[in-house]
PDB file with one MODEL, atoms N, CA, C and O in Angstrom:
MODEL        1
ATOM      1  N   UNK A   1       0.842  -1.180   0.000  1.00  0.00           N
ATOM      2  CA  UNK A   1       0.000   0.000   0.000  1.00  0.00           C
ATOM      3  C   UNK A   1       0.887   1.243   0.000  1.00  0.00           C
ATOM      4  O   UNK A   1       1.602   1.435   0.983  1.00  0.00           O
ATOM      5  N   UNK A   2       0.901   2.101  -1.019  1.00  0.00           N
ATOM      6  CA  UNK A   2       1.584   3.182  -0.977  1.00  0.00           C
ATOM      7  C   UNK A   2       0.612   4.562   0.317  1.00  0.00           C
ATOM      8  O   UNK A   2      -0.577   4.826   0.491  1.00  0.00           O
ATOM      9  N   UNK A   3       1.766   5.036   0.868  1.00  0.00           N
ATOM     10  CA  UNK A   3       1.582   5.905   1.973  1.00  0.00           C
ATOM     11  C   UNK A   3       1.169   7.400   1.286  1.00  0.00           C
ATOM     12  O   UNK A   3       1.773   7.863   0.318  1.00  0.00           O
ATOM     13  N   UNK A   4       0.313   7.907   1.793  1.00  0.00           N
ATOM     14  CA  UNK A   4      -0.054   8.900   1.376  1.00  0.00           C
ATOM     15  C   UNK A   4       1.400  10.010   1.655  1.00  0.00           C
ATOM     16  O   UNK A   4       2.238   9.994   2.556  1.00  0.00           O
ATOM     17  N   UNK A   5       1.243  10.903   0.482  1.00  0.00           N
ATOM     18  CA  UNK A   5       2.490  11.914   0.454  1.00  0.00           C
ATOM     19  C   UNK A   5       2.450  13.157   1.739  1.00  0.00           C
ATOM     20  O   UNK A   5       1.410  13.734   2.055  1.00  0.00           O
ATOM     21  N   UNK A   6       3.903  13.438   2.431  1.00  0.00           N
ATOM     22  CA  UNK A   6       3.511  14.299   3.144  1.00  0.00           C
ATOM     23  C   UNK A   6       3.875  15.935   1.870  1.00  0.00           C
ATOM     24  O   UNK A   6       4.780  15.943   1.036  1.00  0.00           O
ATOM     25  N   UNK A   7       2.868  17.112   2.116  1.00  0.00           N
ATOM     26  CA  UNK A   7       3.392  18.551   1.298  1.00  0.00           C
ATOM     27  C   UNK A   7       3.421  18.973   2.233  1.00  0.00           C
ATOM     28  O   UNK A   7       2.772  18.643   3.225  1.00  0.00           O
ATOM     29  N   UNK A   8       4.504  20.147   2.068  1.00  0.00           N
ATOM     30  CA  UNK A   8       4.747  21.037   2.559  1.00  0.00           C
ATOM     31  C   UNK A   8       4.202  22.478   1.535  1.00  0.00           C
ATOM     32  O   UNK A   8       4.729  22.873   0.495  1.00  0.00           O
ATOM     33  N   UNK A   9       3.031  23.027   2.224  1.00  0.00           N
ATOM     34  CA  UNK A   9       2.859  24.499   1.231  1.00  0.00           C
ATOM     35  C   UNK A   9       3.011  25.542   2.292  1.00  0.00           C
ATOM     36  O   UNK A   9       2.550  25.508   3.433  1.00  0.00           O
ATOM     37  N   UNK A  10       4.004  26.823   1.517  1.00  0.00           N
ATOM     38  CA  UNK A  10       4.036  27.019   2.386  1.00  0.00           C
ATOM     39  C   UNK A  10       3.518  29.035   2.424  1.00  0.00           C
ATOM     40  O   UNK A  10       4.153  29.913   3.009  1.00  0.00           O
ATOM     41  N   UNK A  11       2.320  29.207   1.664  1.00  0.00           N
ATOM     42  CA  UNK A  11       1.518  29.851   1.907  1.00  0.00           C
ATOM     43  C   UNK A  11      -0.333  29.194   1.562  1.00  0.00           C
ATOM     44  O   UNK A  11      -0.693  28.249   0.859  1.00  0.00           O
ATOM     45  N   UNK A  12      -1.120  30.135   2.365  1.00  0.00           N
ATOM     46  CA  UNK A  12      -2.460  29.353   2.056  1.00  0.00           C
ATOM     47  C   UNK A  12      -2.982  29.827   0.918  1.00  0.00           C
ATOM     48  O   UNK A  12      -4.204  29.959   0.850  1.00  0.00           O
ATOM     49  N   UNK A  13      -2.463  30.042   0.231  1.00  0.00           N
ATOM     50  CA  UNK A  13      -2.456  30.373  -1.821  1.00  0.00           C
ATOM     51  C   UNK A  13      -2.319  28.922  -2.002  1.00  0.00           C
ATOM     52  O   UNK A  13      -3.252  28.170  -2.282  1.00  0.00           O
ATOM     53  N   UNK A  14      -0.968  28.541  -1.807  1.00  0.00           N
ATOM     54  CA  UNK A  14      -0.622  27.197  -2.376  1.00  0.00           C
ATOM     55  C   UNK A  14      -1.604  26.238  -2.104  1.00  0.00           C
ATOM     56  O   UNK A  14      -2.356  25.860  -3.002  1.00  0.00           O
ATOM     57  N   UNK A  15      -1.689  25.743  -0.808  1.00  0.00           N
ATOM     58  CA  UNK A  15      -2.664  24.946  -0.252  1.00  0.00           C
ATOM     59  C   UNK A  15      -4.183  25.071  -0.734  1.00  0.00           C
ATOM     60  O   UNK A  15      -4.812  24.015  -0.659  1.00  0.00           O
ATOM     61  N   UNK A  16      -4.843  26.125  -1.190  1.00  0.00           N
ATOM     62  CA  UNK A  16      -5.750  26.118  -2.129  1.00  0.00           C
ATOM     63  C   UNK A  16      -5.479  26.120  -3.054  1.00  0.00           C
ATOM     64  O   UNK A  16      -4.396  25.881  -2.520  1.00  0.00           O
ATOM     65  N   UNK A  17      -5.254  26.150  -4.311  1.00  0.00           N
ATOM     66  CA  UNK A  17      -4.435  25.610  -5.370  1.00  0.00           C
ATOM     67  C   UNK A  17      -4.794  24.480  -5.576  1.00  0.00           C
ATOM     68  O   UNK A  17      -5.539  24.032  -6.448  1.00  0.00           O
ATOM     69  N   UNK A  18      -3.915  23.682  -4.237  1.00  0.00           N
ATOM     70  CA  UNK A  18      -3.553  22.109  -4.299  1.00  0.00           C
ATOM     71  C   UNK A  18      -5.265  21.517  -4.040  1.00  0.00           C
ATOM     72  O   UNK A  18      -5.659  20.754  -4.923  1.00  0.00           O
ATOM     73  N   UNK A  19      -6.142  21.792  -3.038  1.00  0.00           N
ATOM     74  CA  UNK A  19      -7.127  21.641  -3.174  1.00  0.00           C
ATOM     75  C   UNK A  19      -7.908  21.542  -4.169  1.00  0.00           C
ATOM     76  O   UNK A  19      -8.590  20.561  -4.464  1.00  0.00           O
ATOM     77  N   UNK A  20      -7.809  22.918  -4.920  1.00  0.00           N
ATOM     78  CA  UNK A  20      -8.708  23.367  -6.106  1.00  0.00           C
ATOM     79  C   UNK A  20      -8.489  22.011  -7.596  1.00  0.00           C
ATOM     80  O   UNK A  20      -9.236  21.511  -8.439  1.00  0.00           O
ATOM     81  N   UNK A  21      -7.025  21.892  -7.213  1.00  0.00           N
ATOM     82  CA  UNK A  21      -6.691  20.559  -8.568  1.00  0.00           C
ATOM     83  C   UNK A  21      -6.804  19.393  -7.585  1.00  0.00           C
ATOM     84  O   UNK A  21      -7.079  18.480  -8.363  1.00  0.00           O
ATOM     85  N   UNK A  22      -6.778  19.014  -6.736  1.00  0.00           N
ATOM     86  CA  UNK A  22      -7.125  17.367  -6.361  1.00  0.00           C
ATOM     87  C   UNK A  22      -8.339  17.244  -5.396  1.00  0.00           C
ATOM     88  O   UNK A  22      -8.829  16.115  -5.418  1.00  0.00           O
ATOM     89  N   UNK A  23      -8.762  17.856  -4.810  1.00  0.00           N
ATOM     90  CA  UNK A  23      -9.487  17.817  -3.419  1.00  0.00           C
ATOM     91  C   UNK A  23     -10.922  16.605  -4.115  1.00  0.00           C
ATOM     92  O   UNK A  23     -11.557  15.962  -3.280  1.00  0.00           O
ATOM     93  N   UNK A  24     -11.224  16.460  -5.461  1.00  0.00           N
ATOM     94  CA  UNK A  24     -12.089  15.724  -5.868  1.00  0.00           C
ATOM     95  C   UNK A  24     -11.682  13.753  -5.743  1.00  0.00           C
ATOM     96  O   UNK A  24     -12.399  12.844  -5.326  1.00  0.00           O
ATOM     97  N   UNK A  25     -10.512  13.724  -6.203  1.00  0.00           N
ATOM     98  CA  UNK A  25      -9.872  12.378  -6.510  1.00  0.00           C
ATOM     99  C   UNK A  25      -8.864  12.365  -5.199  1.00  0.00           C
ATOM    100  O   UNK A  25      -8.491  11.199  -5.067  1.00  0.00           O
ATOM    101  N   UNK A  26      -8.286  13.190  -4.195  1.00  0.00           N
ATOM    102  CA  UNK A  26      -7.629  12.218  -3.510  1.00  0.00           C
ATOM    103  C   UNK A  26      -8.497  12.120  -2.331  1.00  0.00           C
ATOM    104  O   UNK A  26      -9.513  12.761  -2.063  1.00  0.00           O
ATOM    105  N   UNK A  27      -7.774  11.003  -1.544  1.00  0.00           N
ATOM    106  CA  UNK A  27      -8.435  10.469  -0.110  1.00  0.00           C
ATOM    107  C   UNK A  27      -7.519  11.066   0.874  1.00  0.00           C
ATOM    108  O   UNK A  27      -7.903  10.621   1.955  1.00  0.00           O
ATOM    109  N   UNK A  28      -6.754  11.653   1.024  1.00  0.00           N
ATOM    110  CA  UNK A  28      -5.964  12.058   1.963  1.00  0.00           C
ATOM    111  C   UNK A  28      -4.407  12.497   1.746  1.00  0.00           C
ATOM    112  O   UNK A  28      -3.710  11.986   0.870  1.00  0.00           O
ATOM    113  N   UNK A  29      -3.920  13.551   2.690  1.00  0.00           N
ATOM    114  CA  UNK A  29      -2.971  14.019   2.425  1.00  0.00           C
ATOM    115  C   UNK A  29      -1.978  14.240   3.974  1.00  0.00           C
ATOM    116  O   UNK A  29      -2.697  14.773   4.819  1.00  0.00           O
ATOM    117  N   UNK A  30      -0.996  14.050   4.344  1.00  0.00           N
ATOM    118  CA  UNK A  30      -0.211  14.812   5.467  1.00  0.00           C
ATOM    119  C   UNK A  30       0.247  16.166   5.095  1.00  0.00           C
ATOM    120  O   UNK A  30       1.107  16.195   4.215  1.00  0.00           O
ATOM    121  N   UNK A  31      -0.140  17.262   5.569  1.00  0.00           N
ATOM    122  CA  UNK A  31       0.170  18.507   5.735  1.00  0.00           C
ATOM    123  C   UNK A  31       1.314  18.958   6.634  1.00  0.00           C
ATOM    124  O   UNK A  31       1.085  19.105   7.835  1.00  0.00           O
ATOM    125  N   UNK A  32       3.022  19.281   5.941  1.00  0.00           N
ATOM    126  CA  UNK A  32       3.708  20.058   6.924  1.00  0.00           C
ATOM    127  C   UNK A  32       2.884  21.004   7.576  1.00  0.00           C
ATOM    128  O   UNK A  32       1.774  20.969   7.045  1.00  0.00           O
ATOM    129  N   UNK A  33       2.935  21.891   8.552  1.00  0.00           N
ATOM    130  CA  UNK A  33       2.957  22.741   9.158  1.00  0.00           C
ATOM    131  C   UNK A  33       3.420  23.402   9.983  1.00  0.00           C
ATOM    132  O   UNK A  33       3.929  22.672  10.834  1.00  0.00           O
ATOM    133  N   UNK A  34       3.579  24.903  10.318  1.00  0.00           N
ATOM    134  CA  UNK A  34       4.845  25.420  11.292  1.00  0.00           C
ATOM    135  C   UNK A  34       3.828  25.543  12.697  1.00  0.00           C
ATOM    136  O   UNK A  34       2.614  25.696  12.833  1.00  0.00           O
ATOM    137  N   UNK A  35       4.577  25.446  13.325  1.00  0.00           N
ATOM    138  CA  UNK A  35       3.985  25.730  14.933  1.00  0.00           C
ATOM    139  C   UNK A  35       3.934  27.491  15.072  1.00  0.00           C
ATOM    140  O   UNK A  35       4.513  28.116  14.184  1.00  0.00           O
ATOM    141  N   UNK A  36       3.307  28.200  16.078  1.00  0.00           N
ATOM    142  CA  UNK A  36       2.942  29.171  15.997  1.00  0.00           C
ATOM    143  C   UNK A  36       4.341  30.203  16.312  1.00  0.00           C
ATOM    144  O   UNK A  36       4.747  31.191  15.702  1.00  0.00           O
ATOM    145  N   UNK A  37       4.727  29.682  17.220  1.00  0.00           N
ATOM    146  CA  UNK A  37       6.132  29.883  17.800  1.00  0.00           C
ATOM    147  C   UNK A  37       7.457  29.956  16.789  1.00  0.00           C
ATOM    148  O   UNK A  37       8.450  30.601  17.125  1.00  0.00           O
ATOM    149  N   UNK A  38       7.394  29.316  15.656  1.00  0.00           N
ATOM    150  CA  UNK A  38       8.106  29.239  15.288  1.00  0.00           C
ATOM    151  C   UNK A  38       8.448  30.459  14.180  1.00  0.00           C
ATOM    152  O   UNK A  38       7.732  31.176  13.481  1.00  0.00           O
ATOM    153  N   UNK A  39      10.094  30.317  14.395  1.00  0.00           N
ATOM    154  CA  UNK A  39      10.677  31.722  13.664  1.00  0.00           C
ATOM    155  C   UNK A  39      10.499  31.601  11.697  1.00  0.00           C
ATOM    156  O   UNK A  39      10.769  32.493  10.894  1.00  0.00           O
ATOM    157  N   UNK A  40       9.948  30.145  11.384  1.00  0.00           N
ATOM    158  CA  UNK A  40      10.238  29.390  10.107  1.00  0.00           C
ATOM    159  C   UNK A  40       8.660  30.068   9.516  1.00  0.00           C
ATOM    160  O   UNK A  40       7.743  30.383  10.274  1.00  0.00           O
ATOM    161  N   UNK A  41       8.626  30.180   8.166  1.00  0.00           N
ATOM    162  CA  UNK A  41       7.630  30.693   7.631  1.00  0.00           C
ATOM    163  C   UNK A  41       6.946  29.400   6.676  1.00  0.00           C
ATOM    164  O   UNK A  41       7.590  28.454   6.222  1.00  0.00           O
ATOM    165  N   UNK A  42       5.805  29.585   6.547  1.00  0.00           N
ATOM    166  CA  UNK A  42       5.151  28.545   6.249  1.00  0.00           C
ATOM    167  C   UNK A  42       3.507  28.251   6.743  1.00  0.00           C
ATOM    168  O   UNK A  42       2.931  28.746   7.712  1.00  0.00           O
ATOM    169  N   UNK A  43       2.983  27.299   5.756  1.00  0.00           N
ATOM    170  CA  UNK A  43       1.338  27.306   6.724  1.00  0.00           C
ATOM    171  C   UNK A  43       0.739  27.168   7.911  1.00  0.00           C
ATOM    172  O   UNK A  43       1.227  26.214   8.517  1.00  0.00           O
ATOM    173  N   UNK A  44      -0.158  27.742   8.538  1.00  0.00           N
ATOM    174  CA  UNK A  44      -0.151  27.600  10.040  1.00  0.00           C
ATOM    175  C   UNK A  44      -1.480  26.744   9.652  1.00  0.00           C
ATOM    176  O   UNK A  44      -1.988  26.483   8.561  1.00  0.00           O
ATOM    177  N   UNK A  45      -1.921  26.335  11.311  1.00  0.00           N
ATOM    178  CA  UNK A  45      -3.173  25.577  11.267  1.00  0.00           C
ATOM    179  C   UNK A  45      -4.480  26.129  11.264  1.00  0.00           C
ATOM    180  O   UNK A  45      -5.489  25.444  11.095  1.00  0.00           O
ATOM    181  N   UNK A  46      -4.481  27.413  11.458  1.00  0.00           N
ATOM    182  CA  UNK A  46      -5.888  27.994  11.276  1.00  0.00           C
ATOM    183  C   UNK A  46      -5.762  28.276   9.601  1.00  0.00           C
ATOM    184  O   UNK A  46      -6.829  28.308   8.987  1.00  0.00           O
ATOM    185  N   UNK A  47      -5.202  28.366   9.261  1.00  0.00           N
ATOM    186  CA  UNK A  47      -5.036  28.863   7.353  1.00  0.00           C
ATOM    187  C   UNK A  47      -5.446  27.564   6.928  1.00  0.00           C
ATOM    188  O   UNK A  47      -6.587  27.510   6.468  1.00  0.00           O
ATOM    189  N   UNK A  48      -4.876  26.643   6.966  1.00  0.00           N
ATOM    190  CA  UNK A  48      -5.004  25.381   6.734  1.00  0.00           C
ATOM    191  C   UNK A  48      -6.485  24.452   6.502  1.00  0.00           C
ATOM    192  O   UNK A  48      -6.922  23.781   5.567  1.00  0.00           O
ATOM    193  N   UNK A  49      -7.021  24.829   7.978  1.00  0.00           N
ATOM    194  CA  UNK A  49      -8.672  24.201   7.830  1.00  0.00           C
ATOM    195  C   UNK A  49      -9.371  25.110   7.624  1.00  0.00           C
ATOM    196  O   UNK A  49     -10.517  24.674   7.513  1.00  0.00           O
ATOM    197  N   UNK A  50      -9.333  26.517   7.463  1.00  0.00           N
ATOM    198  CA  UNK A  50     -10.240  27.032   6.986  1.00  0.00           C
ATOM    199  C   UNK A  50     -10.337  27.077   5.176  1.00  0.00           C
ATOM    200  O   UNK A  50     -11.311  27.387   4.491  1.00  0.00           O
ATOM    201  N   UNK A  51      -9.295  26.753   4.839  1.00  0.00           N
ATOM    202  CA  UNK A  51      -8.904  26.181   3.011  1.00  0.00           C
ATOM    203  C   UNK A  51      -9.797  24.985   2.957  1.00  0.00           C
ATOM    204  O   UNK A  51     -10.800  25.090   2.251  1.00  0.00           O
ATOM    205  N   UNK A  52      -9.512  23.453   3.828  1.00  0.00           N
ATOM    206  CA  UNK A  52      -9.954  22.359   3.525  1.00  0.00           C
ATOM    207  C   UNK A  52     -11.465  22.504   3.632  1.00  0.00           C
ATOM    208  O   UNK A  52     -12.079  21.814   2.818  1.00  0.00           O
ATOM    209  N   UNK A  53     -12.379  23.425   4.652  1.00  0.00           N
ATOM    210  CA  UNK A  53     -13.488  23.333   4.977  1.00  0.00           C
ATOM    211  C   UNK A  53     -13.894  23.714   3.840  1.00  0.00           C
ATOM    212  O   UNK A  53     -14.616  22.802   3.437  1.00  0.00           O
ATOM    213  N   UNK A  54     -13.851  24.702   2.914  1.00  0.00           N
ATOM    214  CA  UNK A  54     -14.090  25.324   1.789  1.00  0.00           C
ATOM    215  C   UNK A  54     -13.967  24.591   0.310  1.00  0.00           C
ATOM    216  O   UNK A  54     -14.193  25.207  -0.732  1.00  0.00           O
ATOM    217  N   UNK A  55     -13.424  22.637   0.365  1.00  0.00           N
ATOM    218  CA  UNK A  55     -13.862  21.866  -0.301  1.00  0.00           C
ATOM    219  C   UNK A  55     -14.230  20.819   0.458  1.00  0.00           C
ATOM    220  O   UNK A  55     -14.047  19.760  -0.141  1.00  0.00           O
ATOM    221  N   UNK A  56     -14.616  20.709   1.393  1.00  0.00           N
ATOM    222  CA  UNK A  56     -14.976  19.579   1.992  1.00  0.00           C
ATOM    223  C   UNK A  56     -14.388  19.142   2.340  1.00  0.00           C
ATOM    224  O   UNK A  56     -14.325  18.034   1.807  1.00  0.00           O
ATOM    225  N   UNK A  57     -13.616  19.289   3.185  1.00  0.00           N
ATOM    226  CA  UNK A  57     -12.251  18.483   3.938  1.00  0.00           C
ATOM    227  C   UNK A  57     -12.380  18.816   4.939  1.00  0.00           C
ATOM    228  O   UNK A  57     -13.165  19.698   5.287  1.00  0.00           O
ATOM    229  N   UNK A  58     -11.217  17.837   6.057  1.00  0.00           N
ATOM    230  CA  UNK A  58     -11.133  18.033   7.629  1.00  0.00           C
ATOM    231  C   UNK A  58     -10.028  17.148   7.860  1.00  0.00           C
ATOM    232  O   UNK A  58      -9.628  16.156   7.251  1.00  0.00           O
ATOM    233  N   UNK A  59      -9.567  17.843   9.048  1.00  0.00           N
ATOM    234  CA  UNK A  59      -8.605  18.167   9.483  1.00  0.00           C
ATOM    235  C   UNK A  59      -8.401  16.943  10.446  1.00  0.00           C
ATOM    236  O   UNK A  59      -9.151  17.085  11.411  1.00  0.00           O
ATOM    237  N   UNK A  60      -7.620  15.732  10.540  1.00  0.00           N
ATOM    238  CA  UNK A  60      -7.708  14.543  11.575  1.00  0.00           C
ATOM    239  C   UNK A  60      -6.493  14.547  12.589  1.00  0.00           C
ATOM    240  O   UNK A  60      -6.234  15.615  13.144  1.00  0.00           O
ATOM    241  N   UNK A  61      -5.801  13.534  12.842  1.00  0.00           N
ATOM    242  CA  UNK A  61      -4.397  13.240  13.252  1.00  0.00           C
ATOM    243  C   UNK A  61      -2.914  13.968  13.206  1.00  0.00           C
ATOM    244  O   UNK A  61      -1.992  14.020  12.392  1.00  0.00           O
ATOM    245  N   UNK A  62      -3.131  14.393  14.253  1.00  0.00           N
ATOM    246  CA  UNK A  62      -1.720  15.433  14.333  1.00  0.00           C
ATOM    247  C   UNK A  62      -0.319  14.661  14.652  1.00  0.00           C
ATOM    248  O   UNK A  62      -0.119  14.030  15.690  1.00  0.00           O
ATOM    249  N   UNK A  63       0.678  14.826  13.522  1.00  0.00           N
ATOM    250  CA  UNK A  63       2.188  14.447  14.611  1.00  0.00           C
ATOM    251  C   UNK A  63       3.259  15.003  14.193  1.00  0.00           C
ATOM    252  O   UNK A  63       3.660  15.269  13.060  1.00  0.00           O
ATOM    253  N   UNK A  64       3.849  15.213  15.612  1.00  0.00           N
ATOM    254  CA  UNK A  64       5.087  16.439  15.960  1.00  0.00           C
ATOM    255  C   UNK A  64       6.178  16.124  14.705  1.00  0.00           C
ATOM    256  O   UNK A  64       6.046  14.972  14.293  1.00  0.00           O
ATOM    257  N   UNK A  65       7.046  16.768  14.129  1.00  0.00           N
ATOM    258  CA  UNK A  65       8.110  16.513  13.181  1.00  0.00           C
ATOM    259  C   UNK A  65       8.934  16.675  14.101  1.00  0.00           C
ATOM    260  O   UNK A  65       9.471  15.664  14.553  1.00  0.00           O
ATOM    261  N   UNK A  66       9.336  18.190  14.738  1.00  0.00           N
ATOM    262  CA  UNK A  66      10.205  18.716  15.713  1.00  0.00           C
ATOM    263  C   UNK A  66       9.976  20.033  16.170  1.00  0.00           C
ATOM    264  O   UNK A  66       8.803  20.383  16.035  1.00  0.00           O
ATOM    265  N   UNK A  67      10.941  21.103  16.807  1.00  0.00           N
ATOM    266  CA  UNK A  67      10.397  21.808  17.703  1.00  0.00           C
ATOM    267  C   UNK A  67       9.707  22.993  16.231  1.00  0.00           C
ATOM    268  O   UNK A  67       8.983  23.797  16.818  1.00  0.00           O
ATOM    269  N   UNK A  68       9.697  23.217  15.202  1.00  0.00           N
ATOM    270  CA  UNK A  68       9.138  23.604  14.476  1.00  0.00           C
ATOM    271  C   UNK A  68       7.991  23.577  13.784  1.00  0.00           C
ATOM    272  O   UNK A  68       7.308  24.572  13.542  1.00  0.00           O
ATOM    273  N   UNK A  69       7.712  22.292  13.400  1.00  0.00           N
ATOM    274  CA  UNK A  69       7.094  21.938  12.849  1.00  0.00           C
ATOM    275  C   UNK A  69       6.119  20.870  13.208  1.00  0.00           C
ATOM    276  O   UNK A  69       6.199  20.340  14.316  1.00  0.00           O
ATOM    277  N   UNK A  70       5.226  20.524  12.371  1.00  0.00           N
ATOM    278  CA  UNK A  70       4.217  18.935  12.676  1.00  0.00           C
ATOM    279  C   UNK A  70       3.529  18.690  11.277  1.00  0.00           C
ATOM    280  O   UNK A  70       3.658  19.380  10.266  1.00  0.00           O
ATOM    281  N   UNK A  71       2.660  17.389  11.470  1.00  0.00           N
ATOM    282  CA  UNK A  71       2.443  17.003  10.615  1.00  0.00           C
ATOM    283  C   UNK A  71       0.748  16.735  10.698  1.00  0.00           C
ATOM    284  O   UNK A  71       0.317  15.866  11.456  1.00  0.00           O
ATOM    285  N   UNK A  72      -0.098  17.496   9.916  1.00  0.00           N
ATOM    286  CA  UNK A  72      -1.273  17.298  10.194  1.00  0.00           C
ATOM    287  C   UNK A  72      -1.979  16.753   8.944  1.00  0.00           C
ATOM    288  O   UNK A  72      -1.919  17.295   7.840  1.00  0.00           O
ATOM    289  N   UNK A  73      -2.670  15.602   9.230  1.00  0.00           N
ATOM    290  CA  UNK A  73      -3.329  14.750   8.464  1.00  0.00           C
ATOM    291  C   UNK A  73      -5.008  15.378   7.564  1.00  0.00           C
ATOM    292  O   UNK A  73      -6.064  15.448   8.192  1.00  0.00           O
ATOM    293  N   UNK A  74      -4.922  15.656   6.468  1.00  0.00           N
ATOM    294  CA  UNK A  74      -6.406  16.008   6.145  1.00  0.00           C
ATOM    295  C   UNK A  74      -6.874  15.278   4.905  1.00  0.00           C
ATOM    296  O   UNK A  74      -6.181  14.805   4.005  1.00  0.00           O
ATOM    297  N   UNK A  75      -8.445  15.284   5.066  1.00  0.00           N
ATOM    298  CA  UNK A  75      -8.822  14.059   4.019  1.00  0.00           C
ATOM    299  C   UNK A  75     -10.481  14.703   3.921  1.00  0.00           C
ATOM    300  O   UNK A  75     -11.157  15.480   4.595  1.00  0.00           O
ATOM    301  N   UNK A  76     -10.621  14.122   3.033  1.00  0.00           N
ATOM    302  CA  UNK A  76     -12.617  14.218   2.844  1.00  0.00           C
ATOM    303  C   UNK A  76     -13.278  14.294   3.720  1.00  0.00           C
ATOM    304  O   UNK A  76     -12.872  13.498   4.566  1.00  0.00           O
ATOM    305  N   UNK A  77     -14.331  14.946   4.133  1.00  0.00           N
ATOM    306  CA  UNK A  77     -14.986  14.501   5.129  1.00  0.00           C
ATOM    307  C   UNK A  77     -16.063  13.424   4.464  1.00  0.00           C
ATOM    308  O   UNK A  77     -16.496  13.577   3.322  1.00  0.00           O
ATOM    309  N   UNK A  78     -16.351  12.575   5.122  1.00  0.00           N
ATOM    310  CA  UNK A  78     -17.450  11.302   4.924  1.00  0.00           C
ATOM    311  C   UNK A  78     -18.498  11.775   4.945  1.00  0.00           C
ATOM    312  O   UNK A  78     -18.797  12.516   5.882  1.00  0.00           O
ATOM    313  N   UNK A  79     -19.431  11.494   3.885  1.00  0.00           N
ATOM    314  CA  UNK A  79     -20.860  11.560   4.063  1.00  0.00           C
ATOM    315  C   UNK A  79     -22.024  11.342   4.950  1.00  0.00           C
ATOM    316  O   UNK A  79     -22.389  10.185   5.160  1.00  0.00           O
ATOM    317  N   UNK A  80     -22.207  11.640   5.110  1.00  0.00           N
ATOM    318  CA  UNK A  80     -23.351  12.030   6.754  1.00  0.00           C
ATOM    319  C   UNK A  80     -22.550  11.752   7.742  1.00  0.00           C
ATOM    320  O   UNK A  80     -22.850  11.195   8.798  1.00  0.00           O
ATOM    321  N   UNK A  81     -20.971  12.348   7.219  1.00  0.00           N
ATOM    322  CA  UNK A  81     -20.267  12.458   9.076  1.00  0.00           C
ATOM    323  C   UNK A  81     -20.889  13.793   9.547  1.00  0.00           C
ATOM    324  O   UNK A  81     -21.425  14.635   8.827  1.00  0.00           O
ATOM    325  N   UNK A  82     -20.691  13.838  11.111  1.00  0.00           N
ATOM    326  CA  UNK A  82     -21.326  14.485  12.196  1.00  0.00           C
ATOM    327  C   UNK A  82     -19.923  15.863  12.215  1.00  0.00           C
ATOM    328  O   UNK A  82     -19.936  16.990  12.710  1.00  0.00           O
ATOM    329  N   UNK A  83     -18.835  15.111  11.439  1.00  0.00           N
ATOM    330  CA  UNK A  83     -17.413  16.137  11.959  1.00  0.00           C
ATOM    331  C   UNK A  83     -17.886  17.305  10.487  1.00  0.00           C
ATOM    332  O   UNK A  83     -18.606  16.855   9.595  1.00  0.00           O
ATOM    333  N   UNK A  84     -17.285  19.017  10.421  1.00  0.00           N
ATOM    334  CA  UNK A  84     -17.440  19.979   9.838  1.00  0.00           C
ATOM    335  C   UNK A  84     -15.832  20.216   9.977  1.00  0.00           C
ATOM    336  O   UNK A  84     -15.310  21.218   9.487  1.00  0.00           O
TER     337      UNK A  84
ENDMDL
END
């Protein structure tokens, strides 16, 4: 089973974009992201789900990379799921 790809985008231009051309055909994606703290530039997590909500996506499983960064999991939301 091939592992879903982790991207790194690293404004929320890009990340819609990437939505706008796949958000129909894929099932899921790992999202770099910078922590708030951090001096590194790049997508934060409020930019992030407010992009995915805007094709139907949501935001699941978070994990740490390092003191910069993490890795947040987003995918479709399921049909008559209860999650927004």
């Amino acid at each position: 089973m091939t592992q879903p790809p982790d991207l790194d985008f690293r404004t929320q231009t890009e990340w819609r974009s990437w939505l706008e051309d796949n958000h129909p055909q894929d099932k899921g994606i790992w999202v770099i992201m910078y922590k708030v703290g951090s001096s590194l530039e790049g997508l934060r997590y409020a930019d992030a789900v407010e992009e995915a909500i805007c094709y139907g996506w949501i935001d699941g499983k978070m994990q740490s990379i390092d003191s910069d960064r993490f890795r947040q999991w987003f995918s479709p939301r399921r049909r008559n799921s209860p999650w927004s």
